[in-house]
Residue frames as qw, qx, qy, qz and C-alpha x, y, z in Angstrom:
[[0.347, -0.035, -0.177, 0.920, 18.59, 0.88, -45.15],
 [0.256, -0.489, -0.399, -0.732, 15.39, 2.44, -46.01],
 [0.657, -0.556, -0.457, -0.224, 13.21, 1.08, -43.35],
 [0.503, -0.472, -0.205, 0.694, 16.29, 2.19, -40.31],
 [0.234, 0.087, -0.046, 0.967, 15.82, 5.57, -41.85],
 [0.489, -0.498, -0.478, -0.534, 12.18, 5.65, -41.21],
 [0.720, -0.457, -0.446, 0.272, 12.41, 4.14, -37.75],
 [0.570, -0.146, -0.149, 0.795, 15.05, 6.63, -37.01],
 [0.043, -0.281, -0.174, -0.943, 12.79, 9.66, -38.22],
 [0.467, -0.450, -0.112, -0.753, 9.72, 8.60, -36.33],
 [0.625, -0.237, -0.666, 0.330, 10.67, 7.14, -33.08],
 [0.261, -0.077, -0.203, 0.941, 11.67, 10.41, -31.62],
 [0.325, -0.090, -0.284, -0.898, 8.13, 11.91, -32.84],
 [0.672, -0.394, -0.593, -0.203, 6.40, 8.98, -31.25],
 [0.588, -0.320, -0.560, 0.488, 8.05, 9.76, -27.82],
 [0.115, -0.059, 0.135, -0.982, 7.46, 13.56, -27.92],
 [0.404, -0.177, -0.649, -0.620, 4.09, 12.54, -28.95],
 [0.680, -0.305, -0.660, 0.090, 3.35, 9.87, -26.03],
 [0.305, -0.126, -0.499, 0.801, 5.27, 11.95, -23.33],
 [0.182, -0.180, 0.032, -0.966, 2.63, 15.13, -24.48],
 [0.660, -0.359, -0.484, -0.449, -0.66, 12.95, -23.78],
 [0.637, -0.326, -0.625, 0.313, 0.93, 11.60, -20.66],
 [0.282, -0.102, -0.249, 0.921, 2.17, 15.17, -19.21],
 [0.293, -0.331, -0.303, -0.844, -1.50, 16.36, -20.13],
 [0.654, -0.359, -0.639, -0.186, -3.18, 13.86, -18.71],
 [0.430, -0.022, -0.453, 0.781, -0.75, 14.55, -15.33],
 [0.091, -0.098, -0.178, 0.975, -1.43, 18.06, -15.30],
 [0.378, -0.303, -0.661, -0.572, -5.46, 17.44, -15.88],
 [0.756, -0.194, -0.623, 0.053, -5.26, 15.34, -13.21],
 [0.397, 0.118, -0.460, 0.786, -3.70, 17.94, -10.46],
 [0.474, -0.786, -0.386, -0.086, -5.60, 18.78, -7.56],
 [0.029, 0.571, -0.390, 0.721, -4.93, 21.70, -5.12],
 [0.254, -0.059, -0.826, 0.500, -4.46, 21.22, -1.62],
 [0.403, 0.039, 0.315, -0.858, -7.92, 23.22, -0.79],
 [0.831, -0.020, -0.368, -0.417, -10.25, 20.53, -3.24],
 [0.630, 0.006, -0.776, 0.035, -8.06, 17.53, -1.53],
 [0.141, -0.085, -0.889, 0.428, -8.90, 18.76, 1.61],
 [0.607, 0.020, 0.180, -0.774, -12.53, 19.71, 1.11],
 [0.702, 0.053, -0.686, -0.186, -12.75, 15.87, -0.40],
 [0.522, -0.081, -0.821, 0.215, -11.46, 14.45, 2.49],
 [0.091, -0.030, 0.306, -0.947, -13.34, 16.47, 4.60],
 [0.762, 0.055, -0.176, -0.620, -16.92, 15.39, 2.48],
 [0.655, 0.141, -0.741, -0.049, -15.73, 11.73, 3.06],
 [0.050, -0.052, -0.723, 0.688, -15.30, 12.19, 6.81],
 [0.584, 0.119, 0.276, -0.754, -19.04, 13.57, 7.18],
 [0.716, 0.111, -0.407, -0.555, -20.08, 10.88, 4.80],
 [0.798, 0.073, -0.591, -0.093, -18.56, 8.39, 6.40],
 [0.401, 0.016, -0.693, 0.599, -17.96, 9.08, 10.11],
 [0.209, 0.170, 0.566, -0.779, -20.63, 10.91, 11.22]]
């Protein structure tokens, strides 16, 4: 009984946990629409003309 009250106290704390690193990462990871098009813009000169 011990070890299902453990499990049951830090499962929930492992998924707040996991979700915050993933929703960071995400929101690190967000680009405005002016960088994505000055990117694809530097790719086009690099690679088309």
């Amino acid at each position: 009984m011990v070890m299902n009250n453990e499990i049951i106290i830090f499962t929930p704390i492992l998924v707040v946990f996991i979700g915050f690193i993933i929703f960071s990462i995400l929101k690190k990871r967000k680009r405005s629409a002016q960088s994505i098009y000055k990117l694809i813009d530097d790719l086009e000169k690099k690679y088309i003309y």
